[in-house]
C-alpha positions as CSV (number, residue, x, y, z in Angstrom):
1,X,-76.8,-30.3,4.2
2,X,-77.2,-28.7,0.5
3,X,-74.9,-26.7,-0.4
4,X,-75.4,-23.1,-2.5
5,X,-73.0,-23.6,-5.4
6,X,-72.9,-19.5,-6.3
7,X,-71.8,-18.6,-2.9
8,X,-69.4,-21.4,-3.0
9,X,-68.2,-19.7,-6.0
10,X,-67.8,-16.2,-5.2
11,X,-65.7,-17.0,-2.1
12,X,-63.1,-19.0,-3.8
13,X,-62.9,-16.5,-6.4
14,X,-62.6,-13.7,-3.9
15,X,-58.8,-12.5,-3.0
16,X,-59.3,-11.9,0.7
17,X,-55.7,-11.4,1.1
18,X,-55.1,-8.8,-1.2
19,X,-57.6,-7.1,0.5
20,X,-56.5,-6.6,3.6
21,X,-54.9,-3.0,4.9
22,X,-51.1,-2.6,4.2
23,X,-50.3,-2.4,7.5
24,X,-51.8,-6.0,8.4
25,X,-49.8,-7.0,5.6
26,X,-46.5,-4.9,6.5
27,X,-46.9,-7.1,10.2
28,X,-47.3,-10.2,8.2
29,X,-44.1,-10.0,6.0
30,X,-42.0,-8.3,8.5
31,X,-40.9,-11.5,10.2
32,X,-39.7,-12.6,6.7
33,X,-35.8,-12.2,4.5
34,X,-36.4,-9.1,2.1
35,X,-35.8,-11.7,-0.5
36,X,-38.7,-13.6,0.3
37,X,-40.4,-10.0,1.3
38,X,-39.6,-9.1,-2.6
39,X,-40.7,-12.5,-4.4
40,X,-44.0,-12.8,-2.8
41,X,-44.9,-9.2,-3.6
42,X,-44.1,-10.0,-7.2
43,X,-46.9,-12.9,-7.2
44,X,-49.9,-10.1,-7.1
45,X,-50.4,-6.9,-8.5
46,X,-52.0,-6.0,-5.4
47,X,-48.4,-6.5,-4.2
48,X,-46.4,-5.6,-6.4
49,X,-44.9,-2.3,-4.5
50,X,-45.4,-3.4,-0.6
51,X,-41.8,-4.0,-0.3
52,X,-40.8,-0.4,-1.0
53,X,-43.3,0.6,2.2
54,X,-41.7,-2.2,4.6
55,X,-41.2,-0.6,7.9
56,X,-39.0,-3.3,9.0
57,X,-36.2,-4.7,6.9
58,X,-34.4,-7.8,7.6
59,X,-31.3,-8.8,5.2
60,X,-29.7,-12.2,5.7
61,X,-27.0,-13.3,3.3
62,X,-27.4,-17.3,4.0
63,X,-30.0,-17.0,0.6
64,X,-27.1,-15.5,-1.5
65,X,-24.4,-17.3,-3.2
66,X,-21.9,-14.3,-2.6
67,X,-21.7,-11.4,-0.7
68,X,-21.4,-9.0,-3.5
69,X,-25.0,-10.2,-4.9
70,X,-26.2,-10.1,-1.4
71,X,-24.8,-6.3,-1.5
72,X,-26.1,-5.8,-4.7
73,X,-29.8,-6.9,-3.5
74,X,-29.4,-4.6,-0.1
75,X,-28.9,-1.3,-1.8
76,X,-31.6,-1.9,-4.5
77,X,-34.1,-2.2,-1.5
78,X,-32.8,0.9,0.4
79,X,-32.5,2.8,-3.1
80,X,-36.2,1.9,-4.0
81,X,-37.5,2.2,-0.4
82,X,-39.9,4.7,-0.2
83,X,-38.7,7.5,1.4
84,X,-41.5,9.4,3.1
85,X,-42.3,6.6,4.9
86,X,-40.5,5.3,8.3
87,X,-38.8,2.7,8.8
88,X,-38.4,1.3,12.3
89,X,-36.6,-1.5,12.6
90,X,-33.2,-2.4,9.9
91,X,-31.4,-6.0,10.8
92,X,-28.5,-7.4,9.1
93,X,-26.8,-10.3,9.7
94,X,-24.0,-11.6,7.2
95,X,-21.1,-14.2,6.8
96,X,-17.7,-13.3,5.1
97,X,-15.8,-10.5,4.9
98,X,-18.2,-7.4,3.9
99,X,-16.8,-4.4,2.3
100,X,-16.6,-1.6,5.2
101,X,-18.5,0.1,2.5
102,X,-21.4,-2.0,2.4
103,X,-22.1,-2.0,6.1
104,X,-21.3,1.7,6.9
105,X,-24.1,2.7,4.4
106,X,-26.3,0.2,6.0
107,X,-25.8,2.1,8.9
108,X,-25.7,5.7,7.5
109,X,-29.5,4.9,5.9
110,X,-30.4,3.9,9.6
111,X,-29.0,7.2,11.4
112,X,-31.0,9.0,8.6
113,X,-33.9,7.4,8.6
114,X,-34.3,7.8,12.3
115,X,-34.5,3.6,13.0
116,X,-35.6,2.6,16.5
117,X,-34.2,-0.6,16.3
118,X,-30.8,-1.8,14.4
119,X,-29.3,-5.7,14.6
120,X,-26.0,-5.9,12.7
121,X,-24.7,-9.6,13.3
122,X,-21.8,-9.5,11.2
123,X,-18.0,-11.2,10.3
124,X,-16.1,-11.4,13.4
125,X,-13.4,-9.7,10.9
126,X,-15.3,-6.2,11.3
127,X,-14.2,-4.0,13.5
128,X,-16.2,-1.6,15.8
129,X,-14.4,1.5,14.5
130,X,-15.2,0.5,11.2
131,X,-18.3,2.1,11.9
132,X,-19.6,5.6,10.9
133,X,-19.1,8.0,14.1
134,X,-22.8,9.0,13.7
135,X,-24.1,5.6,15.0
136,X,-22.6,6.1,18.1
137,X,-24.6,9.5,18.7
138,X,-28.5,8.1,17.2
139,X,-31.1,10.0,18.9
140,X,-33.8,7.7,17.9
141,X,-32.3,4.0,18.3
142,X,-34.1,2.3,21.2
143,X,-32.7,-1.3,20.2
144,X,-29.1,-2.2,19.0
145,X,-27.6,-5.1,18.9
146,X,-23.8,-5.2,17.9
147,X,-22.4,-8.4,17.2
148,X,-19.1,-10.5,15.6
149,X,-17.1,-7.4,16.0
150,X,-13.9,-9.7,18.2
151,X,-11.2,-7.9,16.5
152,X,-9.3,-5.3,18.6
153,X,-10.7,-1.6,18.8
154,X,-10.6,1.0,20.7
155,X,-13.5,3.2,22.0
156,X,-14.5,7.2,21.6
157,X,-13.4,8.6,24.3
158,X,-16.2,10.0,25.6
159,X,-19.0,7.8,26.6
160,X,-21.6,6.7,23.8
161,X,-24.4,8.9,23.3
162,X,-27.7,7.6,23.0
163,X,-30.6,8.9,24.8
164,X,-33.5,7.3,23.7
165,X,-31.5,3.4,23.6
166,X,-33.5,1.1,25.9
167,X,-31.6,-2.2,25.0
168,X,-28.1,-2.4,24.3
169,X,-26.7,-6.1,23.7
170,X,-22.9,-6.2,22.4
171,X,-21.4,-9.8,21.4
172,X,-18.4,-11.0,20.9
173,X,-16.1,-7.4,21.2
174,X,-13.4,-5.8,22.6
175,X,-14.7,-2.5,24.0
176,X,-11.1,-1.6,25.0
177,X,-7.1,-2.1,23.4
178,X,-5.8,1.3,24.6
179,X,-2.7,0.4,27.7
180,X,-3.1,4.1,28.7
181,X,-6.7,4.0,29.9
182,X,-6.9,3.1,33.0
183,X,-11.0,3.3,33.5
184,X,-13.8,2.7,30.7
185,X,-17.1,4.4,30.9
186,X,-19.4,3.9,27.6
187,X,-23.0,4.2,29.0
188,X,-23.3,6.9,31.2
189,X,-25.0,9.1,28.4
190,X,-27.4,6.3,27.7
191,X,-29.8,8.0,30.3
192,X,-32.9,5.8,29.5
193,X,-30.8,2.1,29.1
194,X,-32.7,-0.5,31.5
195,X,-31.3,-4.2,29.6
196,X,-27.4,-4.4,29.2
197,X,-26.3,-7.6,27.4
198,X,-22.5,-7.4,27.1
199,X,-21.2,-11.3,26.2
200,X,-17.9,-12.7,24.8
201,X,-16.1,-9.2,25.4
202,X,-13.0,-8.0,26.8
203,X,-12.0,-4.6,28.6
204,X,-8.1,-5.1,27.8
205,X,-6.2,-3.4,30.8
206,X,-8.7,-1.3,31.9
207,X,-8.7,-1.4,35.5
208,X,-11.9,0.1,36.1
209,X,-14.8,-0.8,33.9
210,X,-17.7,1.9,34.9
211,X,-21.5,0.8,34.1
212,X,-23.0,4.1,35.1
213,X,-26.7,4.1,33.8
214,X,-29.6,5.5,35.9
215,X,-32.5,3.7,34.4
216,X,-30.5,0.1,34.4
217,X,-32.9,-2.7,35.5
218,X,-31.4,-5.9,33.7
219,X,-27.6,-6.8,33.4
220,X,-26.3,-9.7,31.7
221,X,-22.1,-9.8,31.8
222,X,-21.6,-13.3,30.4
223,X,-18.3,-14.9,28.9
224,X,-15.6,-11.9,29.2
225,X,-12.3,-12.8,28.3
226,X,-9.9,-12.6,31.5
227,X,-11.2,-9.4,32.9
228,X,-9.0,-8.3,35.6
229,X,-10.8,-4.9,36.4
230,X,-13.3,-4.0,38.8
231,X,-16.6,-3.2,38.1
232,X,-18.3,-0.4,38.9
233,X,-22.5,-0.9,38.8
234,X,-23.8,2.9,39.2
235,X,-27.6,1.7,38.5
236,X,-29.3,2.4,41.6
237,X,-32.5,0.7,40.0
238,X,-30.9,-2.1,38.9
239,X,-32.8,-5.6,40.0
240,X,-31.7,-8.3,38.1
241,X,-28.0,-8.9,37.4
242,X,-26.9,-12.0,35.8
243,X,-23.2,-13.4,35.5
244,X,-21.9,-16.4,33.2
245,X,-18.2,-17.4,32.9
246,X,-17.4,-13.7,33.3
247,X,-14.2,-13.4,35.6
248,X,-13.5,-10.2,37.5
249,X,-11.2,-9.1,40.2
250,X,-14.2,-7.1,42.3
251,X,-17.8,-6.2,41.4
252,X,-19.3,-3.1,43.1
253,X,-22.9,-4.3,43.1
254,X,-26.1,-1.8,43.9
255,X,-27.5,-2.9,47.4
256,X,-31.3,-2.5,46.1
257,X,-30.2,-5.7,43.8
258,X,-33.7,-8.3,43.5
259,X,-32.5,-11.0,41.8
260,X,-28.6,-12.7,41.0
261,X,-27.4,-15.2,39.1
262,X,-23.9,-15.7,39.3
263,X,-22.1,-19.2,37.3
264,X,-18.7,-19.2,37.0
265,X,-15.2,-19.7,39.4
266,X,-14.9,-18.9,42.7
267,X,-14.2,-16.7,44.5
268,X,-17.1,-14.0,44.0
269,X,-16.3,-11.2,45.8
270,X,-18.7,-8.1,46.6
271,X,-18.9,-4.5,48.9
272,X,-19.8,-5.4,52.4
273,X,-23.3,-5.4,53.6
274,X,-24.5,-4.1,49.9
275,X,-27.8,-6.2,49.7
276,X,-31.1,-5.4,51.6
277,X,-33.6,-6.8,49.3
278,X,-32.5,-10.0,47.5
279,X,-35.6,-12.1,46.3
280,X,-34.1,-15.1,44.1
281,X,-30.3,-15.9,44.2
282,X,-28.2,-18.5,42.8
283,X,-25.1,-19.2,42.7
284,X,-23.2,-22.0,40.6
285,X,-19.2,-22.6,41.0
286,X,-18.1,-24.7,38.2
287,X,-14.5,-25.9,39.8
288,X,-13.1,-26.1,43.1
289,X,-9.9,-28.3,41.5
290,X,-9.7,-31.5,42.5
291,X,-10.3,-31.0,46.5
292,X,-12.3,-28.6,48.8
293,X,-9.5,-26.0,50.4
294,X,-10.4,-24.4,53.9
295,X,-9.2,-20.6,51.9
296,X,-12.0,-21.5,49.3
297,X,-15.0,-22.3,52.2
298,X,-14.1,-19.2,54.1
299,X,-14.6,-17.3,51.4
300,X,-17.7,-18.9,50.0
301,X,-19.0,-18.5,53.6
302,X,-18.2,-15.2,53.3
303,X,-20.6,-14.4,49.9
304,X,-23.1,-16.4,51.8
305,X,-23.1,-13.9,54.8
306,X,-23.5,-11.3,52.0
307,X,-26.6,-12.9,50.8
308,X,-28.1,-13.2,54.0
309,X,-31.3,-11.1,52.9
310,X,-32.0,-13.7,50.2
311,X,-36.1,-15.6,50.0
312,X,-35.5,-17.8,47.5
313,X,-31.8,-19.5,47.2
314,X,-30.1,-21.8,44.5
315,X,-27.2,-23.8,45.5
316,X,-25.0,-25.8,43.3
317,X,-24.4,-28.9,45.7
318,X,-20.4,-28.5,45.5
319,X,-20.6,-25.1,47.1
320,X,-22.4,-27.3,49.7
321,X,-20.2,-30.2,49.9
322,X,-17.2,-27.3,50.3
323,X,-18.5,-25.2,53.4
324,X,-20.0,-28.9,55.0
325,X,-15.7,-30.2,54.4
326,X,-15.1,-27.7,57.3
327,X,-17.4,-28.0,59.9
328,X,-15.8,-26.2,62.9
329,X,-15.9,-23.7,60.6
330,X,-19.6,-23.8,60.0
331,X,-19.9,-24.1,64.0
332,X,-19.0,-20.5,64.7
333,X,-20.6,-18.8,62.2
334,X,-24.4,-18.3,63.2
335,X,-26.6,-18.5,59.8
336,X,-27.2,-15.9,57.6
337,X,-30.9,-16.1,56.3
338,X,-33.6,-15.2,57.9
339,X,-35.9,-14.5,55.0
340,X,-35.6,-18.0,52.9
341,X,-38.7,-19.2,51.9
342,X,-36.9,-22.2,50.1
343,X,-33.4,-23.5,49.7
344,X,-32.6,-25.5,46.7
345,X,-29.6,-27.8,46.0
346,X,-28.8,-28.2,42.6
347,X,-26.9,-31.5,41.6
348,X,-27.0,-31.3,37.7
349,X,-23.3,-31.0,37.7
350,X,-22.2,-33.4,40.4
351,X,-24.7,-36.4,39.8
352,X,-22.5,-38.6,41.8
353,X,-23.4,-36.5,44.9
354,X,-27.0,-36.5,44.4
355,X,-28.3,-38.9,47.5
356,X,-26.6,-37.9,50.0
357,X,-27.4,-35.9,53.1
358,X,-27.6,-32.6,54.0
359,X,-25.0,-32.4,57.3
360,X,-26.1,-31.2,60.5
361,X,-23.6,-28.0,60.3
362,X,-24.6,-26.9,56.9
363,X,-28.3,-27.5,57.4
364,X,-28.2,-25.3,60.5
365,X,-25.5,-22.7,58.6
366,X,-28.5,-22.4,55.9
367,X,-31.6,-23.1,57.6
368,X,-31.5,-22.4,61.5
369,X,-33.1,-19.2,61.3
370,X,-35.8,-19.7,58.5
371,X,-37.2,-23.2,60.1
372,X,-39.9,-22.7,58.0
373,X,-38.2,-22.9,54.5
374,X,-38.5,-25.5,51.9
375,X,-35.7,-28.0,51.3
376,X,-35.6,-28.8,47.9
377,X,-33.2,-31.4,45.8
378,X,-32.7,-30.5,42.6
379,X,-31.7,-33.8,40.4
380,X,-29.4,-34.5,37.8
């Protein structure tokens, strides 16, 4: 094949980068540090100014030998931003302890600026009320994510208002410190919420922790810090609830619930006869102490009954193993499921178990009235 050596020529000579539109090249850049954002618009004229246009900005301080340069960096960006254009998206994430004034202006340019999306993933030395009362009343954030704030605070008394948030995810916090609150409602002004992601928080004493959000389809309530309250779930379109190493004295769960997924101690306790429409369930204890106890089946029997509308259910095989230590027990209770389309035993944390049988009670306890259901063994 020959070859023509002009046309060979005018193509590696040609910049095909710089031209394409700014907005192809805003996408490219916006999964990068501003850093790197800013040094590779200083390698072509072309270039040269993109960074003031970003729409998203991302500011790390791993690439910074000190906080104050890091600071120094961040308000040279938002000082040379351009300001008729919008911005959607700000994320910060820094180590150390930040001046309060550093991250409250970080904030203040995003409540401003009308941001639809704000990370802050900060020391675990700031606090919550550290920040600027206007965050907590943005009528344009549809993403925030909150996180290292796990030194006490205590929360506006009146519920957090943001209409337009969609996603909410709060790590490591304590939403409450106050002894004379005796319930907690933050969300029920977020009107438009549907994914919750609270993890590594506290409530303090609050003895009634209210989740009242009417768009709510995904809750996550994972690794809360000896949580004694009830919760209250007023999401009446909730469908997927998930719970990890989250302890609770009682959880008020919406009956049109589709999918749980509950790890964690027993006992899991819920309202009687709350769940109609249950599609994939499972359900993890990580410790029964050193022996099954006849209180501990009865009572595992018990959140079994409640999940008697179930199709597709997850077992950890030491629930199993509990419920089979008792059979008379199993003997007069008639078996909840009548929908399952499979049952699975999980035996990833009890590998010495894996092997053994199913026995007669519990197989007709779980299976008797869904004959038709797939018996699956999961293995370590």
């Amino acid at each position: 094949m020959e070859f023509d050596r002009n046309k060979v020529g005018r193509v590696v000579k040609e910049d095909r980068l710089s031209s394409l539109p700014d907005e192809l090249i805003h996408n490219i850049l916006s999964s990068f540090d501003m850093k790197f954002v800013v040094q590779t618009c200083l390698l072509s004229s072309r270039w040269k100014l993109l960074w003031t246009s970003m729409p998203c900005l991302n500011f790390t301080s791993w690439q910074f030998t000190s906080l104050p340069k890091f600071a120094k960096f961040v308000n040279h960006v938002l000082s040379h931003h351009n300001h008729q254009l919008e911005v959607s998206t700000v994320k910060l994430y820094f180590t150390g302890a930040a001046s309060q004034v550093f991250v409250r202006k970080i904030v203040k340019y995003a409540f401003s600026h009308k941001v639809q999306q704000l990370t802050v993933n900060g020391s675990a030395k700031y606090r919550l009320t550290n920040y600027p009362p206007c965050l907590f009343s943005s009528h344009s954030l549809k993403h925030l994510t909150l996180t290292g704030l796990h030194s006490p605070c205590i929360t506006p008394k009146t519920p957090w208002d943001f209409p337009a948030l969609t996603t909410l995810h709060l790590s490591h916090i304590t939403l409450c410190e106050d002894d004379t609150e005796k319930s907690l409602d933050l969300f029920s002004k977020c009107v438009n919420l549907e994914n919750l992601t609270l993890e590594l928080f506290s409530v303090g004493n609050v003895e009634v922790f209210d989740i009242i959000t009417p768009r709510l389809s995904n809750l996550m309530l994972a690794h809360g810090d000896s949580c004694s309250a009830v919760i209250n779930l007023i999401a009446p379109q909730l469908e997927k609830l998930t719970v990890i190493s989250f302890s609770f004295k009682y959880l008020n769960a919406p009956p049109g619930l589709s999918s749980l997924f509950y790890w964690g101690r027993p006992p899991l306790q819920f309202c009687k006869d709350r769940f109609y429409s249950l599609n994939e369930v499972t359900i993890c204890f990580n410790s029964f102490g050193s022996r099954y106890k006849e209180e501990d089946a009865r009572k595992t029997m018990n959140l079994l009954q409640e999940l008697h509308s179930a199709r597709y259910l997850t077992l950890h095989v030491d629930i199993v193993k509990c419920i089979s230590s008792f059979p008379y027990l199993l003997s007069h209770h008639p078996s909840p499921f009548s929908n399952l389309i499979s049952l699975t035993i999980d035996y990833r944390l009890n590998r010495d178990a894996y092997g053994e049988e199913l026995s007669t009670e519990a197989r007709n306890f779980l299976l008797e009235n869904s004959p038709s259901a797939t018996l699956i063994m999961k293995s370590p």
